[in-house]
N, C-alpha and C positions, 0 to 999 in steps of 0.2 A: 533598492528595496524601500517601500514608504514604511513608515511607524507603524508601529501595531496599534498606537490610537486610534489613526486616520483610518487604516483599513478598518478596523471596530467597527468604524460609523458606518463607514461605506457599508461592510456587511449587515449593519442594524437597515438602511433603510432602502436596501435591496431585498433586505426579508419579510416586504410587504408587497412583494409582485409574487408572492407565490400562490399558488390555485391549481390545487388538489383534487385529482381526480381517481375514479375506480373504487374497488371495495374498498369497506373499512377494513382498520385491522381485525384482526382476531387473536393476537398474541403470539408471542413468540416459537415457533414451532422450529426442530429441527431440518436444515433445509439444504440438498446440495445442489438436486436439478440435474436435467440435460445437457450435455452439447447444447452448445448455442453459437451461431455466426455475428460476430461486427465486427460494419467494415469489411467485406473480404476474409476475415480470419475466421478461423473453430477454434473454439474456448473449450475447455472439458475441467468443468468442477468437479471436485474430488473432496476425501477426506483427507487432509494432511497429518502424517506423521511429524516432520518436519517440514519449515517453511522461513526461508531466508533468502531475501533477495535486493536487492538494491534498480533502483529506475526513478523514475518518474510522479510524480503525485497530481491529481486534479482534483478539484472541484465538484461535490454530490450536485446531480440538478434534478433532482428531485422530483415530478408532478404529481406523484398519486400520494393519494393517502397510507398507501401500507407498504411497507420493505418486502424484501423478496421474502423472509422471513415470519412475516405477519406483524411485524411490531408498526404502530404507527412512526411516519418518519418527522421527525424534529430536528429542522435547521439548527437549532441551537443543544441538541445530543452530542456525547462524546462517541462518535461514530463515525463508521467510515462503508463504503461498499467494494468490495473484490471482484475480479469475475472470475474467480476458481474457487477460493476459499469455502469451505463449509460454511453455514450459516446457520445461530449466531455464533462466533469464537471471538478470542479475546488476543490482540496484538500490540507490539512495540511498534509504534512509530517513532523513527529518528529523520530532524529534519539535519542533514548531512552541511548545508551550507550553516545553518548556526549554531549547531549542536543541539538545540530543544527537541527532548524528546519525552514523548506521555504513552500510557496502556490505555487502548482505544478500542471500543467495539465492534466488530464487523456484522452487519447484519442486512445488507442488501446489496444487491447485481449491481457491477460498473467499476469501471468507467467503462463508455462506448470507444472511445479512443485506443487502435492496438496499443502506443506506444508508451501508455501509462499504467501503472499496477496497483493502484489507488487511487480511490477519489473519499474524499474527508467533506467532512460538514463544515460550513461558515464556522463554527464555533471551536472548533478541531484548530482549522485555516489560522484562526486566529490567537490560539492560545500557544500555537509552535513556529509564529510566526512568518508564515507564506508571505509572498508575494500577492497582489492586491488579486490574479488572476489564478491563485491556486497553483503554477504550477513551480515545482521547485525537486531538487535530489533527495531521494527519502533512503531509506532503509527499513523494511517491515519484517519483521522477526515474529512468529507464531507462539504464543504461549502456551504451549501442549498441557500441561496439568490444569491449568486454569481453564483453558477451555474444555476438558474434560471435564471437570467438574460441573462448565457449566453446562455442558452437553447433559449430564445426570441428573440437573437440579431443574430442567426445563419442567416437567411437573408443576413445580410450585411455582411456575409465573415470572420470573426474573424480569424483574425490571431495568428498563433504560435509566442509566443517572447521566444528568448534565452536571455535573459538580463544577465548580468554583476551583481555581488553581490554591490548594494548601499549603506550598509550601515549594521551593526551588533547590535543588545540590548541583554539587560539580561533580565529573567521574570524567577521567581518560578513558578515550576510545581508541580501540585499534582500528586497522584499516575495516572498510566494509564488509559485514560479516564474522566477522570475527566475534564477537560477542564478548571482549574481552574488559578491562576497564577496573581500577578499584574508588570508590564512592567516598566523599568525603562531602559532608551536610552540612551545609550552610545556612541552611533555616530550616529550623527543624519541621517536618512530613507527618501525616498522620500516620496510625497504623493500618497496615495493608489490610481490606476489608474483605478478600477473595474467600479467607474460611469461612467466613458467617456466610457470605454471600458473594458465587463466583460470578456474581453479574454484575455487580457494585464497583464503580469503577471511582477511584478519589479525584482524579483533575489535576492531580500532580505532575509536574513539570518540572522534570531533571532536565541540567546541562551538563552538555557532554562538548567533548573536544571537537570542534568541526573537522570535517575531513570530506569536503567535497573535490569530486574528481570529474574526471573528462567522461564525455557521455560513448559508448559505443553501440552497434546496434549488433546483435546477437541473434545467430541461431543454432541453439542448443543440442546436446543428446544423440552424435551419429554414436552407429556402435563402431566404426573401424573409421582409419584414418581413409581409406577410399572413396566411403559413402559422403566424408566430411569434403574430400576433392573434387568430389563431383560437383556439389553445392558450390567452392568456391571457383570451379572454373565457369559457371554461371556469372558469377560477379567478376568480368573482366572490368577496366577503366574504373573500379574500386578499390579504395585502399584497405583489401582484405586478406584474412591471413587466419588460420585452424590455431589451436589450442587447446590442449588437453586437458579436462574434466575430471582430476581425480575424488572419489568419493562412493563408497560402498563396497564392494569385493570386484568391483572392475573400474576402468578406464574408458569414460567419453570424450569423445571430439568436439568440440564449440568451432562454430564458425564468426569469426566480427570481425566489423568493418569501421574503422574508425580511426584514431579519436576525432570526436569533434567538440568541439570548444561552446558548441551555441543548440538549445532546445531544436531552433529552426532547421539546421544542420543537420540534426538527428534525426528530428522527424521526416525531414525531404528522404536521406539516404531510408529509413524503413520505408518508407512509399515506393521507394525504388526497386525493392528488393519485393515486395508486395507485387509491383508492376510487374517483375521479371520472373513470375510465378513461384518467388519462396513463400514457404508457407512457414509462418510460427516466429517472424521474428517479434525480437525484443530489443527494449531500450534499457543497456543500465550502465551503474557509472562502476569505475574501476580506477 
C-alpha cells in the first residue's frame, strides 16, 4: 500500500483530467430509480431498512456534472455512489484492511463493476486510506435515522460537506458486520452535527481494529436448501459449497465459492459464474 501522501498527490493531479458533461445539477432530490443492467447483471434499487454488507470498494469516475441525485458531483466530497441504495443517504464506511473508517454520503449510481458495492471519491480514497487504485475490503453499514432525517429535511437543500478530518479514535471491531466495538478517543472529535443538519457530515476519521478476510463470491437468498443445490450443482470444478442465512422469521440458503486470497481471484471466479449463467453473484469478505 503506497502512503496516503503520495496517493494525495497522485489524486490532486489526476483531478484535472476531469470533464463534465450532461445536465447541470438541480439539487438534491430523493432518488431510487429502476432496474438497471451492468455488465450482464440486474441491479434493483430499493429503500433500505437495513443495510450491512462487506465486499469490495472502487473508485467514483465520474463524467457528468450532476449525481444520480441532482447534487453536483465533486471529486473532492465526502461521497460515495451505490448501485441499490436510496439516494441521498448517509453510511459507515470501514476500510477492513486498516481499520479507517468515516460516515459518507451516498448520492450517486455505481460502481459499473458487479463485483464491487462501492465506489468513494478521490477524497473519501484518501482520507481512509485505499490503495492508489481504489480498490480494497470495505464494510458499509446504512445509517437508518440519519438518513431518515435526511430523507425529511431534503426541502431545505441539504448540502454536500467536504470537511477536513477533525479529529481520530480507536474502537475494537468485531468480525464483519457485526457492528460491535467500545470507543476510546484519542483526539478529541467534534460534536456530531446530524441534529442541526442530517446532511452535514464532520470528516471524522475513526480507527478501528482491522479485520480483513478472505474474499468469497456469493449467491445469495434461495428459499430451501434445493433451490440453493440446484445453483451449486452448476458450479462443478468449483470450490463451492451452500450455507445458511439466518435472519428474520426464516432461514436462507447462500451459495460461495471460495476462499480466495487475491481481488484477481475473485473477480475471475464471479465472471465465471456470470459465464455459466448465475445470476446476482457477489464478492464479499468473511
Amino acid at each position: 500500500m503506497i502512503g496516503r501522501g503520495v496517493f494525495a498527490a497522485v489524486l490532486a493531479l489526476s483531478g484535472c483530467a476531469h470533464h463534465y458533461a450532461g445536465p447541470p445539477p438541480t439539487g438534491a432530490t430523493f432518488t431510487v430509480g429502476q432496474p438497471y443492467q451492468s455488465q450482464g447483471e440486474w441491479l434493483y434499487p430499493r429503500v433500505f431498512n437495513s443495510y450491512d454488507v462487506t465486499g469490495l470498494s472502487d473508485l467514483t469516475q465520474e463524467q457528468n456534472q450532476a449525481t444520480a441525485d441532482g447534487e453536483a458531483y465533486d471529486p473532492d466530497a465526502i461521497a460515495a455512489a451505490s448501485p441499490v441504495l436510496q439516494l441521498p443517504c448517509i453510511v459507515t464506511i470501514t476500510n477492513l484492511v486498516n481499520g479507517y473508517t468515516m460516515d459518507v454520503r451516498v448520492n450517486d449510481r455505481g460502481p459499473d463493476d458487479p463485483g464491487r458495492v462501492i465506489a468513494v471519491t478521490p477524497k473519501v480514497a484518501s482520507l481512509l486510506g485505499f490503495p492508489q487504485d481504489g480498490v480494497v475490503e470495505v464494510e458499509v453499514s446504512l445509517k437508518v435515522q440519519q438518513t431518515a432525517a435526511l430523507d425529511a429535511a431534503l426541502g431545505q437543500g441539504p448540502k454536500l460537506t467536504a470537511a477536513p478530518v477533525v479529529g481520530i479514535t480507536a474502537q475494537s471491531l468485531g468480525p464483519p458486520g457485526s457492528g460491535g466495538g467500545a470507543v476510546q478517543n484519542l483526539t478529541p472529535t467534534e460534536n456530531d452535527t446530524a441534529a442541526a443538519d442530517p446532511g452535514a457530515l464532520s470528516g471524522a476519521v475513526t480507527v478501528v481494529a482491522p479485520s480483513p478476510g478472505p474474499l468469497y463470491v456469493q449467491v445469495p437468498g434461495f428459499g430451501s436448501p434445493r433451490d440453493a443445490d440446484a445453483t451449486l450443482n452448476q458450479l462443478y470444478g468449483m470450490n463451492a459449497f451452500v450455507v445458511p442465512a439466518f435472519g428474520g422469521d426464516r432461514t436462507l440458503y447462500d451459495v460461495r465459492v471460495g476462499p480466495f486470497h487475491s481481488v484477481a481471484d475473485a473477480d475471475a471466479a464471479l465472471q465465471g459464474l456470470l459465464q455459466r449463467g448465475i445470476s446476482d453473484p457477489e464478492i464479499i469478505v468473511r
